[in-house]
N, C-alpha and C positions, 0 to 999 in steps of 0.2 A: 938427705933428701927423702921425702914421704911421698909414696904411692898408696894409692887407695883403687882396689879393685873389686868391683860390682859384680857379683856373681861367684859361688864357690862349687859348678861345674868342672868339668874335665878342663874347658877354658880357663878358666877362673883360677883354679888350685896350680896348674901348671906352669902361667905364667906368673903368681905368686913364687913359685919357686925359680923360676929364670931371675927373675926383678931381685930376690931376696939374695940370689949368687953371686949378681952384678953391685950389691954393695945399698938396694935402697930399705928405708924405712917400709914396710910393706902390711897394710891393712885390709881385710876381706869383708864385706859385707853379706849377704846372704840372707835370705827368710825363713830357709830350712833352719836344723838343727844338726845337722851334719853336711860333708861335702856329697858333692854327686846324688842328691835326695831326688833328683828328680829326669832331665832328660838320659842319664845315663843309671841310672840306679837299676834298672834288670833287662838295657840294652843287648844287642845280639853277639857281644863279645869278640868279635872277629878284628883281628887288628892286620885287615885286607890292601896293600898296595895292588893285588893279585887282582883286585876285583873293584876298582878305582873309574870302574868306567859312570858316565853322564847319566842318572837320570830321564833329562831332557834328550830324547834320541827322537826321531822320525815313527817310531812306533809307540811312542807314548800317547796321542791324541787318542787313538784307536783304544787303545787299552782303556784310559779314561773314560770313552763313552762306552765301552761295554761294561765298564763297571755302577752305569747307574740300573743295571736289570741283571749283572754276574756278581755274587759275592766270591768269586774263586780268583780274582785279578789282581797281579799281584802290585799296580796302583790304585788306588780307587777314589773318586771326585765323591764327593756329598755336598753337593750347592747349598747355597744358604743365603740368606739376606745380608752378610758380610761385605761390604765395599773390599775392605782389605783381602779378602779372599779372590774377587776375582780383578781386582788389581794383580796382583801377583799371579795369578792363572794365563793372564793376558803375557806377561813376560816369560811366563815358563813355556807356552806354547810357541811364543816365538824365538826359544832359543832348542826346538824340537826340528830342528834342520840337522842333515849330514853332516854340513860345516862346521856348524855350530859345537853339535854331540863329541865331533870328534876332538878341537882344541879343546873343549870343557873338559872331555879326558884326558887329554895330553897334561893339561895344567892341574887335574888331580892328582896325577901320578906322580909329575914334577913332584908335588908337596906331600905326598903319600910318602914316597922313598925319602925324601928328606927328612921327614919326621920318624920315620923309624930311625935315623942316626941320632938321630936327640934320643929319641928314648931309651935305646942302648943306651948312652952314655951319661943318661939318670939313672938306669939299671946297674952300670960298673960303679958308679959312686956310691950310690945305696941298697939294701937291702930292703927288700919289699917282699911283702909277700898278697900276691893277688889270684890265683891258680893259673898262671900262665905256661901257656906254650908254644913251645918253639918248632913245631914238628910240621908247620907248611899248613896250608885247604885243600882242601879238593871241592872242585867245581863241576861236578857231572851232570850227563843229561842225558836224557831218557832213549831219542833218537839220534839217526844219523844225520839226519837234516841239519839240525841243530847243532851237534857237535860240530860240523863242517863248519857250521855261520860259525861259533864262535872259536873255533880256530883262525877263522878270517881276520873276525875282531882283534883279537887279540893279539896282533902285530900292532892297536896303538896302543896298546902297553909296552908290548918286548922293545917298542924303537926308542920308549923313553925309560929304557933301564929293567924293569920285572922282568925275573926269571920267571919263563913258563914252561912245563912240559907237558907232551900229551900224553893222555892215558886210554890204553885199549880197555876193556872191561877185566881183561885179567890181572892189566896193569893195575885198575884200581882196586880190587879185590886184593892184591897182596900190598897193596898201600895202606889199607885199613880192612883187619878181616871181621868187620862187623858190615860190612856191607857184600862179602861175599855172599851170602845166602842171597841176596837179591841182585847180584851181576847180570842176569840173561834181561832183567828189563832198565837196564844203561847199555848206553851204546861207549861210554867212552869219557872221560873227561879233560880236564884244564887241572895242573896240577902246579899250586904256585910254591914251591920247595921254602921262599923267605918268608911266608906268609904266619903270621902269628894267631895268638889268642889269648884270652884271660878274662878276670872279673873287671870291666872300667871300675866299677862303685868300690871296690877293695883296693883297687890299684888306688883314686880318688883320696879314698880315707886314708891311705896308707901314708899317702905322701901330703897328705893336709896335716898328721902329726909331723910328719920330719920337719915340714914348713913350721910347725909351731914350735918346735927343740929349737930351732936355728932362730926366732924371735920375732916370728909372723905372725900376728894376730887376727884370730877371724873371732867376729863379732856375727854371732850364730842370732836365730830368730827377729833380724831386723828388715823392714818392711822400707822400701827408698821409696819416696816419696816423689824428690825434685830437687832442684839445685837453685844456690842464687849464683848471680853469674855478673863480671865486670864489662866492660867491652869484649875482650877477648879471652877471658878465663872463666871457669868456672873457679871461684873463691868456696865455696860450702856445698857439701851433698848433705840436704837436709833426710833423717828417716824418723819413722813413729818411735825411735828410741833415744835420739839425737841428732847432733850436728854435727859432722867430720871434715874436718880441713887437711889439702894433701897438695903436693908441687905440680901433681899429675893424680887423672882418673884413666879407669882402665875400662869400659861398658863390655863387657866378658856375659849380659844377660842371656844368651844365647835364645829363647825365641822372644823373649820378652823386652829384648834390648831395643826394638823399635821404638817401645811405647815411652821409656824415659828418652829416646836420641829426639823424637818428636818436639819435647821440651826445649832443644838445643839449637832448633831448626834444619834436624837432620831427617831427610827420607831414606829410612833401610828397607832394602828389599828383601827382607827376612820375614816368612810364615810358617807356620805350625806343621808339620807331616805327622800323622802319629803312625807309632805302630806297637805291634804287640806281642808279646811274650809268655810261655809260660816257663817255669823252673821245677825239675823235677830231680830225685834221686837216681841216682843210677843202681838198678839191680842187680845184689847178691847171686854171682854165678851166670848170669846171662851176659852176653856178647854186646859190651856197648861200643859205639864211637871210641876210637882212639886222639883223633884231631877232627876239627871241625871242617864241617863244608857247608855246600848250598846244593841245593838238589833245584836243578836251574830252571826245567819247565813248571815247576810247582812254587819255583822261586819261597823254597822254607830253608832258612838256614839253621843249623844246629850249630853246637858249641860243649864240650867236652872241661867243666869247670871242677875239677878237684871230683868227688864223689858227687857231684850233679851233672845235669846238662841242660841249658839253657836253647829253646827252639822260638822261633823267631819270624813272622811272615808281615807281609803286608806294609804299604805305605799308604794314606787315607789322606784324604783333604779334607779336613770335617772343622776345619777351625778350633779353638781354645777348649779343645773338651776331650776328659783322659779317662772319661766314664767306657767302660767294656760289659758286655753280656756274652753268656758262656755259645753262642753263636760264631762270635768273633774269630774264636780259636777252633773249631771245627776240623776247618780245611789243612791248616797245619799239625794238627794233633792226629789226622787221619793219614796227613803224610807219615808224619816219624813213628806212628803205629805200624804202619805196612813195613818202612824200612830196619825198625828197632825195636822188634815185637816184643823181644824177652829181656830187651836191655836197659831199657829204663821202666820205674815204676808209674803210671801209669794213673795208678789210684792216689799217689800222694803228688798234686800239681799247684804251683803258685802263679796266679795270673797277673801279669799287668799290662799296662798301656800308658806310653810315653810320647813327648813331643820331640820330635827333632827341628831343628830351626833350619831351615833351607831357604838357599837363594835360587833363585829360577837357572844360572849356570851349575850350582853344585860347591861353588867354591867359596870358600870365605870371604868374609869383609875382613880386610886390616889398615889401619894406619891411621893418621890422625884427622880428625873431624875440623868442623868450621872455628870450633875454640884451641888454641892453642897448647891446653895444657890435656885435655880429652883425647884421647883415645881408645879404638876399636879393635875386637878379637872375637869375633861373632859370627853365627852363618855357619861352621861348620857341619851341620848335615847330618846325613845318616854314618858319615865318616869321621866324626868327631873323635873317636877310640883312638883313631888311627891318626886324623891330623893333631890333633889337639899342643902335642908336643915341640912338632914344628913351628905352628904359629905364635906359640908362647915366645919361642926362642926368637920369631921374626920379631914378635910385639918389644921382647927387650932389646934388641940391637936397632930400632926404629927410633926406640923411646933415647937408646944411648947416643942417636946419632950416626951411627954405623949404618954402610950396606946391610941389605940380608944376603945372602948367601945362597939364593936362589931368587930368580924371577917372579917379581909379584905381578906378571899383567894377568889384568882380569882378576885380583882380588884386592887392588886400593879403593880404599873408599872412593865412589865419586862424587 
């Protein structure tokens, strides 16, 4: 039996490797020339079930509209003449209730901690090497106000499984001594002990060879075009390189997957978030990060990747565009200045700006679409690092027939 899967993302690559375990014929398409070239290619690296919370919460409206006169927000809306853009704004605002924020969490965490069991248990079969870590986050915050609110929160995490601890400022200081110098301006953090981290793009490429030793073929530099299609099947993925026939298709495009589901007569509720990064060395002799965190009211995360570290801020609404000016990075580069003054280099930084595909709840789209042999793996978000794994493994026990293994409400396609 022959699968064909669109997309050689975090999605893409991982459920090629599910699909390829469970026995099928397994082919990747892609426009890059490598895996992971694009929404995760210098992502913020944190592989957070610790920090699995909604989005869409009651204070994100507010955030939004200060961010069309604050560039220091750490959502930010840029209107546009885009239909699709405030289609999808209309649903993200309505799913900015108490209620709402709170199950959207509950159901990321569900799938947060489930995919970390999968990806252990890609990690004990194979060897990779990605810079990961296994040493927890830390999620600090500046005051006490804050800390208190998000120790509040943080029971809809701990009630669906996340270990959390709290940390006083001394607490965090011997948790990581590169943030003692700066203890007296934290009041305290969230400290998630199972929490991970590492390269997605290395992990990506690492495990797109093992997919290819094992007889997976990805067909690098190909452009999908469209499909022809029977009543109920898609028979041909036509692309500018060819035509590929398969028993089953896998739409893995993660923000781009609307625009072929369109073709099929599907509406996905998937739009663009970008956000931005830069990569720098970690300095000879000076006091860097040992494990990553998020510095919570500046909402900058850093990430500790081998002799680099990778800093991280901002979600935007700016539609199909991955253009950055050295403005962008300011606010973050002034944070991890203040807190990593001698620890990273400073003068050697690589900037980018990526797309994350989000659904107005947070949570994926999975399952099968209006043709019978089509199927979805798409939407994963800012947390793609972290689900990516799980949904793979949902997508093949969907495709085999099998339950999944966790509750999919709130992320089958509707």
């Amino acid at each position: 039996m022959k699968a064909l899967i669109l997309g050689a993302g975090l999605a893409g690559v991982t459920t090629a490797y599910e699909l390829n375990r469970d026995g099928w014929e397994v082919t990747v398409l892609d426009r890059a020339d490598g895996a992971a070239m694009f929404t995760s290619f210098a992502n913020a690296g944190l592989f957070a079930p610790g920090h699995a919370y909604a989005w869409s919460s009651p204070a994100a409206p507010k955030v939004l509209l200060r961010s069309l006169w604050r560039n220091d927000q750490a959502l930010r809306f840029r209107p546009s003449l885009d239909p699709g853009l405030w289609r999808w704004m209309v649903k993200f605002i309505g799913q900015c209730t108490s209620e709402h924020a709170a199950i959207n969490t509950q159901r990321k965490a569900r799938l947060c901690i489930y995919s970390q069991s999968i990806f252990h248990q890609t990690l004990a079969r194979q060897k990779l090497q990605f810079d990961g870590n296994t040493g927890g986050l830390i999620y600090f915050y500046r005051t006490q106000s804050a800390l208190d609110a998000a120790i509040s929160r943080a029971d809809l995490l701990t009630r669906n499984g996340v270990k959390i601890d709290v940390l006083d400022r001394e607490g965090v200081a011997k948790k990581d001594a590169a943030l003692a110098p700066v203890k007296d301006q934290i009041a305290g953090a969230l400290f998630a002990p199972g929490d991970e981290s590492g390269d997605a793009h290395l992990f990506a490429q690492a495990l797109a060879e093992i997919c290819t030793a094992k007889g997976v073929k990805f067909n690098w530099n190909t452009q999908i075009k469209g499909f022809e299609t029977t009543s109920d099947k898609v028979t041909d993925v036509i692309c500018d390189t060819g035509t590929f026939q398969a028993d089953i298709v896998v739409n893995a495009l993660g923000v781009y997957s609307p625009h072929l589901a369109s073709q099929l007569g599907e509406t996905l509720p998937v739009y663009p978030v970008k956000g931005y990064s830069v990569t720098a060395p970690l300095s000879k002799g000076g006091v860097a990060p040992r494990i990553g965190g998020v510095d919570e009211e500046n909402l900058v995360a850093y990430c500790p990747m081998g002799d680099r570290i990778r800093i991280t801020a901002t979600a935007e609404f700016s539609g199909y565009n991955c253009d950055h000016k050295p403005s962008d990075f300011h606010h973050m580069l002034a944070v991890a200045k203040q807190l990593f003054p001698k620890g990273v280099d400073f003068d050697d930084l690589s900037h980018w700006a990526g797309l994350r595909p989000m659904t107005p709840e947070g949570t994926p789209i999975l399952g099968r679409g209006k043709f019978s042999n089509v199927w979805y793996n798409t939407g994963l978000g800012h947390m793609g690092w972290t689900m990516a794994h799980g949904s793979a493994r949902i997508t093949a026990d969907l495709i085999a027939g099998k339950p999944p293994e966790i509750s999919l409400d709130g992320m089958e396609l509707k």
